[in-house]
C-alpha positions as CSV (number, residue, x, y, z in Angstrom):
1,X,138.0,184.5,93.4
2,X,135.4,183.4,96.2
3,X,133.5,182.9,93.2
4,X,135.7,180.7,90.7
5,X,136.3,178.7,94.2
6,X,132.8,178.6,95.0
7,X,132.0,177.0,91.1
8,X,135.3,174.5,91.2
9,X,133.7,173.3,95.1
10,X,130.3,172.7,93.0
11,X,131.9,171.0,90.1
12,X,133.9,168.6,92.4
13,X,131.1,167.9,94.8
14,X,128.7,167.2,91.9
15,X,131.4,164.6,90.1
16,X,131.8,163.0,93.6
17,X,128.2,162.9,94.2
18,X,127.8,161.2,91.1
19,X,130.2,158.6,91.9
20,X,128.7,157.9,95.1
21,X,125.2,157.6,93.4
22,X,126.4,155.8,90.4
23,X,128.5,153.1,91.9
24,X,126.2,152.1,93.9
25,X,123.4,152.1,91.3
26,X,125.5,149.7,89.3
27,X,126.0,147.3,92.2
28,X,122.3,147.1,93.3
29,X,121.6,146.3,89.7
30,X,124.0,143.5,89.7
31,X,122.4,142.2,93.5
32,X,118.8,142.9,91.8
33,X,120.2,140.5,89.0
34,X,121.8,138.1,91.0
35,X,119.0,138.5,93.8
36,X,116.5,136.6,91.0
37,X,118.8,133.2,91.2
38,X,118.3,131.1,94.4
39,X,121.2,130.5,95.9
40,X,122.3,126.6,97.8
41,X,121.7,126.1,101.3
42,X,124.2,126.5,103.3
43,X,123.9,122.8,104.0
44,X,123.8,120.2,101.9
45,X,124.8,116.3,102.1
46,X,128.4,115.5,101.6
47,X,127.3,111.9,100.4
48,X,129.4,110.5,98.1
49,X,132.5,112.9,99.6
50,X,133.0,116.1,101.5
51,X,133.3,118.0,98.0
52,X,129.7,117.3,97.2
53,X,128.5,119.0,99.9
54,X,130.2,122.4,99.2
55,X,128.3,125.1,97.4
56,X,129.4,126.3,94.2
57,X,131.8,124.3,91.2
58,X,134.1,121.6,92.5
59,X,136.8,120.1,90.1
60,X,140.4,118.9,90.9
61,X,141.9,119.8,87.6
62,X,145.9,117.8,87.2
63,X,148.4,118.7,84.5
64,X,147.5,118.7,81.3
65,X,143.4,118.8,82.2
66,X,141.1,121.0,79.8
67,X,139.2,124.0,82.0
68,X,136.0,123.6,82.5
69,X,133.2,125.2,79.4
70,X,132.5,128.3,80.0
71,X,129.0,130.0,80.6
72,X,127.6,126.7,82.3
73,X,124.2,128.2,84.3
74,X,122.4,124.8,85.4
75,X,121.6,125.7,88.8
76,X,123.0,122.3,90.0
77,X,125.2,119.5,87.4
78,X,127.5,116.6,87.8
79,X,129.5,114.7,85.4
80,X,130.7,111.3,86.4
81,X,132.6,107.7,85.0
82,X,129.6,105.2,84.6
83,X,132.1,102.1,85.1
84,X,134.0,103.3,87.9
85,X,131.9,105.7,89.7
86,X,134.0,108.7,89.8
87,X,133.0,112.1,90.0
88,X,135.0,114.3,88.0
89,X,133.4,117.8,87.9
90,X,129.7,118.8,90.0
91,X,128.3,122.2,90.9
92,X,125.8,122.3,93.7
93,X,125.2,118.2,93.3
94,X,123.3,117.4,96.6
95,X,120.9,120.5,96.0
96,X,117.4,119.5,96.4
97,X,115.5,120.7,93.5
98,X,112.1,119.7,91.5
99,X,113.0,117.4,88.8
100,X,110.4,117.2,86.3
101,X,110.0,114.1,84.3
102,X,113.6,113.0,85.0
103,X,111.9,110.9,87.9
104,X,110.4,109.0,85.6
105,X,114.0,106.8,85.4
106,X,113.2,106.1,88.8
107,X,109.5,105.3,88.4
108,X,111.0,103.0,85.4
109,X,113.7,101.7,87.6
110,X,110.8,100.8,90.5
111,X,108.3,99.7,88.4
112,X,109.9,98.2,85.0
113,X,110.9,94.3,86.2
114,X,107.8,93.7,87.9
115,X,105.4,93.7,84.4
116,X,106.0,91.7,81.3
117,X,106.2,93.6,78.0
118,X,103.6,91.2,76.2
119,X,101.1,92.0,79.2
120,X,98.0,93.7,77.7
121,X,95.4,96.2,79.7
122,X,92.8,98.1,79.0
123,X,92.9,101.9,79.7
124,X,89.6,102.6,82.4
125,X,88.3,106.4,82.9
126,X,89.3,106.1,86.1
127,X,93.1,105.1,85.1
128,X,93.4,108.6,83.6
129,X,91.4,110.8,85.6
130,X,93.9,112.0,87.7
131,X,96.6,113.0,85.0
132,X,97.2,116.7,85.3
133,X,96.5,119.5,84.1
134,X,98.9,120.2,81.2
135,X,101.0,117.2,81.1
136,X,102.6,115.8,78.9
137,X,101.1,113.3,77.0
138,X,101.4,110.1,74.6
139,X,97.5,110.3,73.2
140,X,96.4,106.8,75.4
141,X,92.4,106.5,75.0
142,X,90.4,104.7,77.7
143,X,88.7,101.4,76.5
144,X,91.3,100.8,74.3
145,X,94.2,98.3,74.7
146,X,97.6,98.0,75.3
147,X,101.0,96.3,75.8
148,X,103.0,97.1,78.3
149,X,105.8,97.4,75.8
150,X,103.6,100.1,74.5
151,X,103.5,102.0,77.6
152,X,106.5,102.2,78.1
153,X,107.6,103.8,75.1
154,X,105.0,106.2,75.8
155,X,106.9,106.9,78.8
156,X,110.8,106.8,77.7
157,X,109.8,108.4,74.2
158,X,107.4,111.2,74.8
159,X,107.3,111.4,78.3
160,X,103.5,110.2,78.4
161,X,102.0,111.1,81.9
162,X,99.0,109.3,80.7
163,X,100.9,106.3,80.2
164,X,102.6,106.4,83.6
165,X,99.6,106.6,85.4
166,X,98.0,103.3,83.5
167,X,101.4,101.4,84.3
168,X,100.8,102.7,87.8
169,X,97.7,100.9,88.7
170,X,99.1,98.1,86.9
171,X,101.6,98.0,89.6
172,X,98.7,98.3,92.1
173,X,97.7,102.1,92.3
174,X,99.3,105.5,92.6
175,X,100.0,104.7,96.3
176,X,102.2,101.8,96.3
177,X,103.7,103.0,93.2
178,X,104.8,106.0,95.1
179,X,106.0,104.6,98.1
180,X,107.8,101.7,96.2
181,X,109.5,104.4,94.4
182,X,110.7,106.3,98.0
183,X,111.5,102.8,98.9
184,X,113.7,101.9,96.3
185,X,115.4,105.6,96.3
186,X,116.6,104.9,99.8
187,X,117.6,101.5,98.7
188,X,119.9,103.4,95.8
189,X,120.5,105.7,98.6
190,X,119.4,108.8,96.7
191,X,119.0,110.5,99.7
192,X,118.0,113.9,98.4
193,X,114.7,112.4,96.6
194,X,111.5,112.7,97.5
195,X,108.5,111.3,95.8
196,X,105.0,112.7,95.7
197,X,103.8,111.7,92.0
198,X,105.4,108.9,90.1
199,X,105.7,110.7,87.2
200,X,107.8,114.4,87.7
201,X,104.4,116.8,87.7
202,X,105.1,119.4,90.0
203,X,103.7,118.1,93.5
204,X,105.0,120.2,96.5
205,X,108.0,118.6,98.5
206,X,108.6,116.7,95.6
207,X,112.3,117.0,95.1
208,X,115.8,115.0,93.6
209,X,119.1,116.4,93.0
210,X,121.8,115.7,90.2
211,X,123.6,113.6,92.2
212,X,120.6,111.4,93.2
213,X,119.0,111.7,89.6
214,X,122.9,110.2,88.2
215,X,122.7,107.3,91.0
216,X,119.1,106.4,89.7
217,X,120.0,106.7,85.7
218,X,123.5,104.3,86.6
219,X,120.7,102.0,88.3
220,X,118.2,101.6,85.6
221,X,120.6,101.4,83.0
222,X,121.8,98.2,84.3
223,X,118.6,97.1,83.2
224,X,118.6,95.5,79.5
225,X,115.2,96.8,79.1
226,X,115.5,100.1,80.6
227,X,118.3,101.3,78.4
228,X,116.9,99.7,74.8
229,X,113.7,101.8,75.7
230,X,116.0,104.9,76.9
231,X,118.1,104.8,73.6
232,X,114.8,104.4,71.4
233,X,115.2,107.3,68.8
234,X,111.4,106.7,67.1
235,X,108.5,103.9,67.5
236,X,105.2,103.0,66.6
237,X,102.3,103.5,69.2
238,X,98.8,102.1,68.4
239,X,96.3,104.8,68.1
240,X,92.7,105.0,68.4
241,X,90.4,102.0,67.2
242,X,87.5,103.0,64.6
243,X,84.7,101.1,64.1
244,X,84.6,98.7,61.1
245,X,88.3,99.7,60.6
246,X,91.5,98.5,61.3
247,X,94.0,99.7,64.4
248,X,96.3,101.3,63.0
249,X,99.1,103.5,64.6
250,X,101.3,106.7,64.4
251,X,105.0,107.7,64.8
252,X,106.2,108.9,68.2
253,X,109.9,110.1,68.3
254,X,112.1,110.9,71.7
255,X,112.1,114.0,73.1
256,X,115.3,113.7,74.0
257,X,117.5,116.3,71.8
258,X,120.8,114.4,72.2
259,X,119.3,111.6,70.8
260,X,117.2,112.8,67.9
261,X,118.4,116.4,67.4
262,X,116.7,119.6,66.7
263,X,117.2,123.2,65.6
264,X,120.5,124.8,67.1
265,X,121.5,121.0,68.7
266,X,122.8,117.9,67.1
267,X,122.9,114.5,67.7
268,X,125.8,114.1,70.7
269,X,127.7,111.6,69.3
270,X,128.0,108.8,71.4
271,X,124.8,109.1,73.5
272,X,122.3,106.4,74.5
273,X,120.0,108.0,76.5
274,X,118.4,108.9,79.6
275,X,115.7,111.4,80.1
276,X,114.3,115.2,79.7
277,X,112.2,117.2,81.5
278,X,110.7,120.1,82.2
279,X,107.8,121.9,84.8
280,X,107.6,125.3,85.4
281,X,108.8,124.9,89.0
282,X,111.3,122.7,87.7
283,X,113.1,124.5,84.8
284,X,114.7,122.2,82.2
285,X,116.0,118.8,83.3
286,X,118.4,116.1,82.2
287,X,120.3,112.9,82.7
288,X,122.5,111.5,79.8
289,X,124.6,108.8,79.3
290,X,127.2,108.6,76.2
291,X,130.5,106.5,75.4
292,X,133.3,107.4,73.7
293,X,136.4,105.1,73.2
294,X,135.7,102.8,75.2
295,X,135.0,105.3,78.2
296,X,130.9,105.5,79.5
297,X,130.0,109.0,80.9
298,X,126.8,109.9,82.9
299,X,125.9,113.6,83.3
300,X,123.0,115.8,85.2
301,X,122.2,119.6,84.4
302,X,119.2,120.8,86.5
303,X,117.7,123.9,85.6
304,X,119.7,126.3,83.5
305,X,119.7,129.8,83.7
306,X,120.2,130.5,80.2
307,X,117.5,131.9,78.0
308,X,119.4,130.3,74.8
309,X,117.1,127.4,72.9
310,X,117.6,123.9,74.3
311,X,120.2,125.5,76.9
312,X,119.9,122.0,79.0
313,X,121.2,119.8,76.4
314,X,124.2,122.4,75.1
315,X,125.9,122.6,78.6
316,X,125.0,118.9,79.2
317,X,126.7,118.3,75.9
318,X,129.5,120.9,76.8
319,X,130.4,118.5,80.0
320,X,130.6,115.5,78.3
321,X,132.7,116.9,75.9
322,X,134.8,118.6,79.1
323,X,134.7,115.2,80.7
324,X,135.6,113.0,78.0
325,X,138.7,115.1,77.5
326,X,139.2,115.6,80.9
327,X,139.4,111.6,81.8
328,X,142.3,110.4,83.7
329,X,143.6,114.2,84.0
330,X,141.5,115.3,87.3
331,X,141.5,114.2,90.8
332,X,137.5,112.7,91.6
333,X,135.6,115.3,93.7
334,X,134.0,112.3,94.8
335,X,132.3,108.7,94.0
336,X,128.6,107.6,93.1
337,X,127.8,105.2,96.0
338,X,126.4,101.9,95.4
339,X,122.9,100.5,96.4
340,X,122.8,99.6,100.4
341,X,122.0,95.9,99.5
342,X,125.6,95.3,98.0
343,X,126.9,96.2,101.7
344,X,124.0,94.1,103.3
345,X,123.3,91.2,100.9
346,X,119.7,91.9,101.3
347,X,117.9,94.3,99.0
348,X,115.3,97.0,99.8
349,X,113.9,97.8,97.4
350,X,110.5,98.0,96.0
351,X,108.4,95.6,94.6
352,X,110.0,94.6,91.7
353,X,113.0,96.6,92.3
354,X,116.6,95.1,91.3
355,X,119.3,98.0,91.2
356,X,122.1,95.1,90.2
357,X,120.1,92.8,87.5
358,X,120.5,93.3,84.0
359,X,116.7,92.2,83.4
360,X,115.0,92.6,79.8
361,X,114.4,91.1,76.8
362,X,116.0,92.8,74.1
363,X,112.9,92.6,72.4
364,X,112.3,96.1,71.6
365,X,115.1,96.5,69.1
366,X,111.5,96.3,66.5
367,X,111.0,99.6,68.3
368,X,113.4,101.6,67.0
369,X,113.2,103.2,63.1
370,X,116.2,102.5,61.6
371,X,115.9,105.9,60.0
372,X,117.0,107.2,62.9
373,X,120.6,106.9,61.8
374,X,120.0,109.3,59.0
375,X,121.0,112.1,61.5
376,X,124.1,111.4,61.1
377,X,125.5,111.1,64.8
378,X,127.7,107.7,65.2
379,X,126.1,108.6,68.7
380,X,122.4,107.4,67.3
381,X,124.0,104.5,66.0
382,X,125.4,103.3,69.5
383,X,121.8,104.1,70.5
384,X,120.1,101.3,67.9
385,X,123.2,99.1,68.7
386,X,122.2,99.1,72.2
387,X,118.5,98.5,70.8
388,X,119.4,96.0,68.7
389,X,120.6,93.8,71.5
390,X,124.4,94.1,69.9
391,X,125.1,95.8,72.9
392,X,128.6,96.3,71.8
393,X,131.0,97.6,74.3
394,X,128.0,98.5,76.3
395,X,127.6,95.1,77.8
396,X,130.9,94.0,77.4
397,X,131.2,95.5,80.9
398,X,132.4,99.1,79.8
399,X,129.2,100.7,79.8
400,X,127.0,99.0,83.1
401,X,129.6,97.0,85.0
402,X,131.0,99.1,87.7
403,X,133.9,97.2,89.3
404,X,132.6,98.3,92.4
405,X,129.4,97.5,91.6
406,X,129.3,94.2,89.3
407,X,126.5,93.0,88.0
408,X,125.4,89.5,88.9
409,X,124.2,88.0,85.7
410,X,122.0,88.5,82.9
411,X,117.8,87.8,83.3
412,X,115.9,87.6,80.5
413,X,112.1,87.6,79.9
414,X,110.1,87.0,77.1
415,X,110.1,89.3,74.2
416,X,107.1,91.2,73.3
417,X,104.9,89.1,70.5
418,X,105.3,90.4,67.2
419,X,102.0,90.7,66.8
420,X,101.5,93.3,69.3
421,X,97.4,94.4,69.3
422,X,96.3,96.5,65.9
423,X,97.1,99.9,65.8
424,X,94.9,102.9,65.0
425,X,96.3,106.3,64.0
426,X,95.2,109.0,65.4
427,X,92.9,112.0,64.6
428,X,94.7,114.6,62.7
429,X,93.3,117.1,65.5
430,X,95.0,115.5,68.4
431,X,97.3,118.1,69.5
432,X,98.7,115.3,72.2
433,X,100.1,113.0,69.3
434,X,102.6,116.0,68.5
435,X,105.9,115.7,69.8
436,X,106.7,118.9,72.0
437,X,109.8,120.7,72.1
438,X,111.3,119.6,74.9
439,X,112.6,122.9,76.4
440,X,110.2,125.1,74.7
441,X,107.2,124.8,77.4
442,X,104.0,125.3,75.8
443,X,101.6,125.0,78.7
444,X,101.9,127.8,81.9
445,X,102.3,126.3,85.4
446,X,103.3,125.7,88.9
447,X,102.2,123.4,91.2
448,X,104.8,123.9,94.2
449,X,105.5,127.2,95.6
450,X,109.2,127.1,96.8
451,X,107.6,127.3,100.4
452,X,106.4,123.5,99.9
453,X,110.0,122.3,98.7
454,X,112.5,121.7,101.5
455,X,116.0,122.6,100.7
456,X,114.9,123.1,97.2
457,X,114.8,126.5,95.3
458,X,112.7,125.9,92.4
459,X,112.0,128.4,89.5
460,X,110.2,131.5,90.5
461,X,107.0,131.2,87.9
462,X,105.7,134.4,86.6
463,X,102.3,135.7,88.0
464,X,100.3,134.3,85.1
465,X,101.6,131.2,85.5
466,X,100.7,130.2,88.8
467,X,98.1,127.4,89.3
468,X,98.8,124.7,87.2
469,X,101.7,122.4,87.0
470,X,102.6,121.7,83.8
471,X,104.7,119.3,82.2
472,X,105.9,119.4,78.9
473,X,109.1,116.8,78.9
């Protein structure tokens, strides 16, 4: 009997000793997992309302609202009411994070009113020298020549960081581009930004947040000129000039997935812009903008977890789905506030900076292939509406006027000549004429270390990809 006691004692010590050792093994696994995602300060701004500032998902769902989709791993969104300003679902919105080249709506926002589109420069050495490592790029060549119209779809279209660097000492250098930029974020009162390189590349201390990057698209797109370039589907850039022959030029098409569609993601239907992104520090970045019936929705996804292809634009498109059904049903977490200079009277921005006009030309509507339309998304054809200077409901006052915010008139400046300079296609070797896929990096980087970045947490890189930032938006 001892024995048969002594063998039962084993037998249950053993099975309890495995599910003390078990148990815990599970649960370490699950902190080791959850250990790899940074997790929100603690303390974050409450601008905009006392919601924004908590940690975590905040939504005031009222009868009849749909959940929120399911699976959503940005590490910080927001989804908001262009018109009115209200905030109907955010997660983590004030969390200071890298943004990638979705700071180039506010280098366009800054810098966009203070050139004319028919102004032509020619690309220096020097103008492109400092362009890094990696970036993305539109294929500019020094000692050739270019609109500014041009540049500027090499900016909203492919994401050129060669092209945002010429428009930069066009504005009068990298410096003042910079601190115009900073100036013109306080101004929008985008509080969580911070501006280190005009155009997104991973710089340390370099951060926005989704709630900051949402303020700045709502700005620029009150700009007639900012939003036809945004909602441009395809153009025509010049390419490089050959001796004895004539300029001619290639085909570049947006990056922007919603907008032109890919493998595993359609067209959204609806959507007329904003920007991509994406740095190794960063993740994946976006800001869209779509209407639906009459109702405008802006939405922010910053760096999502998910290892599907082109996870940023799904879950972006997931929340504007979520918030165009969830409209009228759901209590605002909060508001997008409006510029300081609406308060004051007196603006404070940078040079050239006008968060309220709705400046442009309208001009670019040549811009845009109408082949575009082909994809089949009714959301493309709002896109070349916009383009085409129809503006439907857009400008109507559904899609930029904010009753809370109203914009003061309409500018204009003169559209770009038709007979912008000749046009050279590139060499079939020029791997920087290629579109990239926008959430498929091809180049290994980091620039920051998530020391550098103040209340930011951005992507741990792996080992080999330390050193150099890349961006591939």
């Amino acid at each position: 009997m001892p024995v048969l006691k002594k063998i039962a004692l084993t037998i249950t010590s053993a099975a309890l000793l495995s599910g003390f050792v078990l148990s815990p093994a599970v649960a370490a696994d699950k902190d080791k997992s959850d250990d790899k995602q940074p997790k929100p300060p603690s303390t974050m701004s409450s601008l905009g309302g006392e919601q924004l500032g908590k940690a975590g998902t905040q939504v005031n769902l009222g009868a009849g609202a749909p959940v929120l989709p399911k699976k959503l791993s940005g590490r910080s969104w927001i989804v908001a009411d262009a018109e009115s300003g209200d905030v109907l679902a955010a997660h983590n919105a004030h969390w200071r994070l890298p943004p990638a080249s979705t700071l180039k709506m506010l280098f366009a926002d800054t810098v966009l009113p203070a050139l004319q589109p028919t102004q032509t420069h020619t690309v220096s050495e020097s103008e492109l020298a400092g362009v890094g490592e990696g970036s993305s790029l539109v294929g500019i060549k020094e000692d050739h020549t270019y609109t500014v119209h041009d540049l500027w779809l090499g900016v909203f279209l492919r994401s050129g960081n060669d092209a945002v660097h010429v428009l930069s000492e066009m504005y009068g250098g990298l410096p003042q581009t910079v601190a115009a930029m900073q100036k013109h974020a306080e101004e929008l009162q985008a509080l969580d930004t911070v501006v280190v390189s005009p155009d997104g590349y991973d710089a340390p201390r370099q951060v926005s947040s989704a709630y900051d990057l949402t303020l700045i698209a709502r700005s620029g797109m009150q700009k007639k000129d900012f939003r036809e370039y945004a909602a441009t589907a395809s153009a025509d850039f010049p390419g490089e000039k050959k001796k004895g022959k004539k300029r001619e030029s290639f085909e570049i098409q947006n990056t922007n997935r919603l907008i032109t569609g890919d493998i595993g993601v359609d067209p959204y239907q609806g959507i007329a812009g904003v920007k991509n992104g994406y740095t190794t520090h960063a993740g994946n970045t976006f800001t869209g903008v779509a209407e639906r019936n009459g109702k405008v929705l802006l939405v922010t996804v910053m760096n999502p977890s998910a290892e599907e292809s082109h996870a940023v634009y799904k879950e972006a498109a997931h929340l504007l789905d979520w918030g165009f059904s969830a409209s009228g049903k759901v209590t605002p977490v909060g508001q997008l506030v409006p510029p300081k200079s609406l308060d004051t009277g007196i603006s404070t921005g940078g040079k050239g900076a006008a968060p309220a006009a709705d400046q442009g030309t309208g001009g670019q509507a040549k811009a845009a292939h109408a082949s575009a339309a082909s994809k089949g998304s009714s959301g493309v054809g709002v896109a070349l509406a916009i383009i085409g200077g129809l503006l439907v409901v857009v400008a109507a006052g559904v899609f930029l006027v904010n009753r809370r915010w109203p914009v003061p008139g309409l500018g204009s400046r003169p559209a770009p000549a038709a007979d912008a300079p000749e046009a050279d296609a590139p060499e079939a070797d020029a791997p920087e004429t290629e579109a990239p896929e926008a959430d498929a990096p091809e180049a290994k980087d980091s620039g920051a270390t998530a020391d550098a970045v103040p209340a930011a947490e951005p992507a741990a890189p792996a080992a080999e990809d330390a050193g150099k930032p890349a961006d591939k938006s």
